[in-house]
NUDONU-251698 format. One line per 5 residues: number of its first residue (from 1); their letters; for each residue x, y, z of C-alpha. Coordinates in nm, 4 decimals. Each point is the difference from the previous one (the first is absolute). Layout:
BEGIN
NUM) a) X,Y,Z ~ ...
This chain:
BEGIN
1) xxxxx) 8.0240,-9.0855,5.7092 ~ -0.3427,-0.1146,0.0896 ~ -0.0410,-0.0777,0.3436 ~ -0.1862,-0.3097,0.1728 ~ -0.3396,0.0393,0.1800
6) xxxxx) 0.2587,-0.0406,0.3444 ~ 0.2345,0.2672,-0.1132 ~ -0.3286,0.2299,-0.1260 ~ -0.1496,-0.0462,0.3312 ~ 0.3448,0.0984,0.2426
11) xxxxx) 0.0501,0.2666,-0.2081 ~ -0.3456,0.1791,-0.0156 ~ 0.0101,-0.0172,0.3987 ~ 0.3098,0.1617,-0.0096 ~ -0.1004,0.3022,-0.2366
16) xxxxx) -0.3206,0.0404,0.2011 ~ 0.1466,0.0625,0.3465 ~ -0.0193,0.3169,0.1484 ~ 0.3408,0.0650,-0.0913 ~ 0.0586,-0.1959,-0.3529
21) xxxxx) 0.2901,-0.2516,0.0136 ~ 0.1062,-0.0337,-0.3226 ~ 0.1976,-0.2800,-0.1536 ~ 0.3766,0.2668,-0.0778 ~ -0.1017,0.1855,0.3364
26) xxxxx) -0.1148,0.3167,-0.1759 ~ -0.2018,0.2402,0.1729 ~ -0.3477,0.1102,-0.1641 ~ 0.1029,0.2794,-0.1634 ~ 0.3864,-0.1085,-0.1262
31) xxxxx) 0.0508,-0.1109,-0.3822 ~ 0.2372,-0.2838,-0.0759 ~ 0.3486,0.1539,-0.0412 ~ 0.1341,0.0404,-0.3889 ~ 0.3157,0.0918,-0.1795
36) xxxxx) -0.0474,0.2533,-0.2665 ~ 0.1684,0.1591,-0.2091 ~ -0.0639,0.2980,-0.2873 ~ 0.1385,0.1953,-0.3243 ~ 0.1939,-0.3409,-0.0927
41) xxxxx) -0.1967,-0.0214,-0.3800 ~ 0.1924,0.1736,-0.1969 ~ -0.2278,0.1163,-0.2983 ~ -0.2481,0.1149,0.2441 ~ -0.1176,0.2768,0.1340
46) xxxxx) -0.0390,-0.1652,0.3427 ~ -0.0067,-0.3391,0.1409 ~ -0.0212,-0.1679,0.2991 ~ 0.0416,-0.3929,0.1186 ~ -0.1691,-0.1294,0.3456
51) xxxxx) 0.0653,-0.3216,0.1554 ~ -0.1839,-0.1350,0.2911 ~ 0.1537,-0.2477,0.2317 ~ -0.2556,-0.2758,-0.1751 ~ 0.1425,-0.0183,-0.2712
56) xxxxx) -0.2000,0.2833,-0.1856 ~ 0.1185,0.1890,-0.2234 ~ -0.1250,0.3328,-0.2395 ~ 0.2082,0.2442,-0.2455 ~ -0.1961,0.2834,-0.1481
61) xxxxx) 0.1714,0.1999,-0.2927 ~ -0.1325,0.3506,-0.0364 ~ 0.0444,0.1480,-0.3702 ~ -0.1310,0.3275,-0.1634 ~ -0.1020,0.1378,-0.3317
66) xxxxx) -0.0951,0.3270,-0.1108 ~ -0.3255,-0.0301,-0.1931 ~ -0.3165,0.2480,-0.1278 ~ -0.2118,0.1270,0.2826 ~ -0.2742,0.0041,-0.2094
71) xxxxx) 0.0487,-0.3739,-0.0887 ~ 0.0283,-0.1554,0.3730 ~ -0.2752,-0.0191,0.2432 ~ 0.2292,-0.1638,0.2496 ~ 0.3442,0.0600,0.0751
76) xxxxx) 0.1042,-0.2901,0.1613 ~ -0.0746,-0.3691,-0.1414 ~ 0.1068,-0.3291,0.2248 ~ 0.0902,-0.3115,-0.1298 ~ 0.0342,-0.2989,0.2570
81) xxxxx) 0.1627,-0.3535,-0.0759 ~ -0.0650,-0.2208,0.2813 ~ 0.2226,-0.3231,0.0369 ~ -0.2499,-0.3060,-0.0648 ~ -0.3108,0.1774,-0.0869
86) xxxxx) -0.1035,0.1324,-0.3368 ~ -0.0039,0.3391,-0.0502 ~ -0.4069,-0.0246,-0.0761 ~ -0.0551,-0.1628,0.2667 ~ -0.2415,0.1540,0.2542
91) xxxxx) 0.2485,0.0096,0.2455 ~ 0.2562,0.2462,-0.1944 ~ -0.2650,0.1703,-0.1496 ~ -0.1109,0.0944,0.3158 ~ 0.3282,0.1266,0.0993
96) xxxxx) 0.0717,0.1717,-0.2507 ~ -0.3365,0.1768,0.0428 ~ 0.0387,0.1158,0.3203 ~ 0.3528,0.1187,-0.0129 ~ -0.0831,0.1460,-0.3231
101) xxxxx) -0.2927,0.1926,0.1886 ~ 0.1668,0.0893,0.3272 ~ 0.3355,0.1722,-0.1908 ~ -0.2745,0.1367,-0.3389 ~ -0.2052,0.1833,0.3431
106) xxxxx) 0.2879,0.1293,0.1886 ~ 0.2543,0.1156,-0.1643 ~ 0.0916,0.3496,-0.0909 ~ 0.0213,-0.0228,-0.4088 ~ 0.0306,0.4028,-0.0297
111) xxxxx) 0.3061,-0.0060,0.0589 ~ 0.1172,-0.2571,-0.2686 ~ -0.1139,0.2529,-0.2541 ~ 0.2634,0.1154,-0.2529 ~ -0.1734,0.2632,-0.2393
116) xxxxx) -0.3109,0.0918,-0.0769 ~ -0.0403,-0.3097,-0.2486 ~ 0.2262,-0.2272,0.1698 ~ 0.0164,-0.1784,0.3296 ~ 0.1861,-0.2996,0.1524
121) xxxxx) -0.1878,-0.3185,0.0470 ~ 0.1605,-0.3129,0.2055 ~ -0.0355,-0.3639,-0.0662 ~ 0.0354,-0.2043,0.3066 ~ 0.1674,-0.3566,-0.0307
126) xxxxx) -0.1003,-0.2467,0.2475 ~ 0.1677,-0.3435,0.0295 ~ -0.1356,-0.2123,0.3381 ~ 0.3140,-0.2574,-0.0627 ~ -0.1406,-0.2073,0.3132
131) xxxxx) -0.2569,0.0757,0.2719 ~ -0.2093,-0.2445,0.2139 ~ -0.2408,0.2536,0.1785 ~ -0.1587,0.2073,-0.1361 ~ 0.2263,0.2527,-0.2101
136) xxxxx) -0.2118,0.2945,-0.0262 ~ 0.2008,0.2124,0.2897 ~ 0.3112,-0.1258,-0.1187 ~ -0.1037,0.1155,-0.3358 ~ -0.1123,0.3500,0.1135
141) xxxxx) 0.3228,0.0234,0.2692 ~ 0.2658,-0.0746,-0.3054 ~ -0.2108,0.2919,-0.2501 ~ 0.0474,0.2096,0.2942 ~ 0.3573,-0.0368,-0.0119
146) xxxxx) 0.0642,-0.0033,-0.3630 ~ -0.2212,0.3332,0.0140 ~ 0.1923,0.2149,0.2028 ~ 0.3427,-0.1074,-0.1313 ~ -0.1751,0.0665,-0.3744
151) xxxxx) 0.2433,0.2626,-0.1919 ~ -0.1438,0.1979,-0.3069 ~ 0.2599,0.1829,-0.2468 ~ 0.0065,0.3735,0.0241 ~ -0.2464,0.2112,-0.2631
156) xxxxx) 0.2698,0.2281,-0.2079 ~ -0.2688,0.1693,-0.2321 ~ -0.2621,0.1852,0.0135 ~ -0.2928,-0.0727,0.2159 ~ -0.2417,0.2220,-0.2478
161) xxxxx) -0.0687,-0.1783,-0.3058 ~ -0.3591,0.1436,-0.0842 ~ 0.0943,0.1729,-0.3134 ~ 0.2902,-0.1950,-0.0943 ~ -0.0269,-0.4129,-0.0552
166) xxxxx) 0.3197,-0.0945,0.1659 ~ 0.0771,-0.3016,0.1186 ~ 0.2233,0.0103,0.4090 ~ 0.3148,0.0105,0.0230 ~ 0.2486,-0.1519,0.3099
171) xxxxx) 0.3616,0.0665,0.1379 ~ 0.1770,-0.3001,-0.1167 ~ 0.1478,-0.0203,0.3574 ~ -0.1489,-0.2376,0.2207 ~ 0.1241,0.1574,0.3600
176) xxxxx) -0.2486,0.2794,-0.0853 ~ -0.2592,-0.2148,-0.0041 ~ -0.2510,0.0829,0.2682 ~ -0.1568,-0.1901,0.2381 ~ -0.3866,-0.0189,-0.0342
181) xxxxx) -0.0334,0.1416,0.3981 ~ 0.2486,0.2988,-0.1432 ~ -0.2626,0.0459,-0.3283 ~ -0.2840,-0.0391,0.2356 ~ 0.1735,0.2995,0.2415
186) xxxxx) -0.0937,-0.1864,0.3159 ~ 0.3199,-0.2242,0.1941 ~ -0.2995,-0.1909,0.1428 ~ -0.1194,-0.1322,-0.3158 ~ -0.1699,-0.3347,0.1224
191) xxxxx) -0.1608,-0.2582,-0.2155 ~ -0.3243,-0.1686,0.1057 ~ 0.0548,-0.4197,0.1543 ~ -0.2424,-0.2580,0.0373 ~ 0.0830,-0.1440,0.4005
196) xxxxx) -0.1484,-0.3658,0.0081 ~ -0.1894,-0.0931,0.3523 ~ -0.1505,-0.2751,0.1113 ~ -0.2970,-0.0848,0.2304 ~ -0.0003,-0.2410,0.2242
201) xxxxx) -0.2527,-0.0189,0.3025 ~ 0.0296,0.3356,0.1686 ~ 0.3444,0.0675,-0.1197 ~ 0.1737,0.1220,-0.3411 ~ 0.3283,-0.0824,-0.0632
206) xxxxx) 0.2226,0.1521,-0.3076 ~ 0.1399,-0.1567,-0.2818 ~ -0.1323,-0.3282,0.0691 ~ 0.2226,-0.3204,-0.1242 ~ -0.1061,-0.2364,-0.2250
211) xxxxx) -0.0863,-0.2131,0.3483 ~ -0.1807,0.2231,0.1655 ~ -0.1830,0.0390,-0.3230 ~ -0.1518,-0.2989,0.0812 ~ -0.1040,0.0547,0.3070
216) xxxxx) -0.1633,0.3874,-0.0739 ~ -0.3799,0.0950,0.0023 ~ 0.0172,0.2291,-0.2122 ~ 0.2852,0.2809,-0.1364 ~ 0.0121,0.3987,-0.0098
221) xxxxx) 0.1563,0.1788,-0.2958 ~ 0.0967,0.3678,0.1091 ~ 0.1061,0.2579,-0.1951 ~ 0.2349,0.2706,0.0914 ~ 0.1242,0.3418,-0.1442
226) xxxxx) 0.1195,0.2831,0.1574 ~ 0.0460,-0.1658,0.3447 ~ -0.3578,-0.0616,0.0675 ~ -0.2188,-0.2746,-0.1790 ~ -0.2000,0.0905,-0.2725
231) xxxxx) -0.2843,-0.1763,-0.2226 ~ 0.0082,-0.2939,-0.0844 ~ -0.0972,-0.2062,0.2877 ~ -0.1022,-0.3592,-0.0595 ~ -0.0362,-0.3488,0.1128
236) xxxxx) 0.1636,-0.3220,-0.2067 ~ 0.0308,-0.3696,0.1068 ~ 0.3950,-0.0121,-0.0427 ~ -0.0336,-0.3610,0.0172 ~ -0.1738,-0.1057,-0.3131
241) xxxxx) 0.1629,-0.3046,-0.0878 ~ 0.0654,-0.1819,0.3998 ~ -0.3707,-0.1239,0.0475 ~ -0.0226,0.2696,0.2225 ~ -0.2909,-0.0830,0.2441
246) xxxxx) 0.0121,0.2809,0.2138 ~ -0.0968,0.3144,-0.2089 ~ -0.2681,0.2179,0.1596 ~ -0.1413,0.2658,-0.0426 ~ 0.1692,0.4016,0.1534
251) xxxxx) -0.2020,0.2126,0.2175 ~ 0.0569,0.3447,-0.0048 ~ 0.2246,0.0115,0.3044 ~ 0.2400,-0.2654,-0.1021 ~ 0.0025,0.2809,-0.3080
256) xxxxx) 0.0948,0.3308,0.2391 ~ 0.2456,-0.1601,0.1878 ~ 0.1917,-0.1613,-0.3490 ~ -0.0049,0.3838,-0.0955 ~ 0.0960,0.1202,0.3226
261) xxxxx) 0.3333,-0.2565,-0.0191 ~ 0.1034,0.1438,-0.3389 ~ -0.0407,0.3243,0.0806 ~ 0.1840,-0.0729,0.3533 ~ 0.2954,-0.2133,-0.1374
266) xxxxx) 0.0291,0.0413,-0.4153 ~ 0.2152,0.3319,0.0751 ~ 0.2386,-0.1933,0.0913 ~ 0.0412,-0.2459,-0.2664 ~ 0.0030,0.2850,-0.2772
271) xxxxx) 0.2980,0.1596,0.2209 ~ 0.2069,-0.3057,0.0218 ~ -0.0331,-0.0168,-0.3865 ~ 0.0514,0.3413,-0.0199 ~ 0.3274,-0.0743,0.1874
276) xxxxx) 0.1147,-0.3115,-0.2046 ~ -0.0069,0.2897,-0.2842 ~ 0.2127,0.1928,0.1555 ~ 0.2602,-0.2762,0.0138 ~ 0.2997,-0.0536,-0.2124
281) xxxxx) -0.1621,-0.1443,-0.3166 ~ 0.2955,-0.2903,-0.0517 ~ -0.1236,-0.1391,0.3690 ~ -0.3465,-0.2035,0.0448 ~ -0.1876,0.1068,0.3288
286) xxx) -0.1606,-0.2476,0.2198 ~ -0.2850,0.2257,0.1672 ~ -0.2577,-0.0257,0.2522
């Protein structure tokens, strides 16, 4: 919904208060709640389907294929379908970009190694089904959960194929299928997220509506991995197409404190999914 010069105007001197009033009385650092839910795609590997209380909505389908080592120079390929847009369109190609290059620079592929010729390489589905902010954190947030619930079938044969061409073999039962935090040998397996800011006089807020969009100076996308934030770091107007009039530029500060918030409060959001995982799979979770 664009908003009228009147509505603009109250709601900038809300979000620039010393304490930002917000339109659904969120605090600064609190995302919009969601219902999720994961493992429901059954010819998958892992899935995952996040709904935000706007109407949003993103399934990601996680699926795996044992290829040449010597024939891949990346082991995981995105492919995002965004509802309205086409999928050249600068505006998925950019997303697919950057989740592309967060999960291509963080993630641990040794471990998705089979033989000595063969490895495991995952194709991530994305399907934004609706969004009217920007999607890229609600993107990043559903990988995250289709990522950790992501089961691989169990290697029966033998992992040294150097003298012998022989193609892997699995058990044909799927409950020995392992988890990729069990193949990766570390219960804290995390998968990097893009957390969505925005700046707004002195203040950042996170996950910014499609209102307060409108109303923003300028927006933060933070990485994080590993509970701390990592690279990238950068600045995007995430209000292209609202005739935005108030985009400015960031000064370095605005930039340490947007860090300092993820690294403060993003712990927290990676636990509650952590504990919507945990949950009995036939139940959807409202968190946060």
């Amino acid at each position: 919904m664009i908003l009228s010069p009147a509505e603009r105007s109250y709601l900038y001197d809300s979000l620039t208060q010393s304490t930002p009033i917000r339109p659904d009385s969120r605090s600064d650092h609190q995302f919009r709640p969601l219902e999720a839910k994961t493992s429901f795609l059954p010819a998958s590997n892992g899935s995952a389907r996040i709904r935000l209380m706007d109407g949003s909505e993103c399934i990601v389908s996680v699926k795996s294929k044992v290829v040449l080592i010597s024939q891949e120079n990346n082991l995981i390929e995105c492919d995002i379908d965004v509802a309205g847009h086409r999928d050249d369109s600068n505006f998925v190609t950019n997303l697919n970009f950057n989740l592309t290059n967060l999960l291509s620079k963080n993630f641990p592929f040794q471990y998705l190694r089979l033989t000595s010729k063969y490895t495991f390489k995952l194709f991530i589905d994305c399907i934004v089904i609706s969004h009217s902010s920007y999607p890229l954190s609600l993107l990043s947030l559903t990988c995250y959960l289709a990522l950790k619930t992501t089961k691989l079938p169990l290697l029966v044969s033998d992992v040294n194929d150097e003298e012998i061409e022989e193609q892997p073999t699995f058990s044909d039962d799927w409950d020995n299928a392992q988890l990729l935090s069990t193949m990766i040998k570390d219960e804290s397996f995390s998968p990097p997220i893009f957390i969505t800011l925005g700046v707004i006089g002195q203040n950042l807020i996170f996950d910014p509506t499609i209102e307060e969009e409108q109303v923003l100076e300028n927006g933060l996308i933070v990485s994080w991995h590993n509970n701390k934030v990592i690279a990238p770091v950068s600045n995007m107007n995430l209000a292209a197409n609202s005739n935005n009039a108030n985009y400015k530029g960031l000064n370095n500060k605005i930039i340490i404190r947007g860090i300092s918030m993820v690294n403060k409060y993003c712990g927290a959001i990676t636990h509650a999914l952590d504990t919507l995982i945990e949950q009995d799979d036939e139940n959807d979770g409202t968190i946060f």
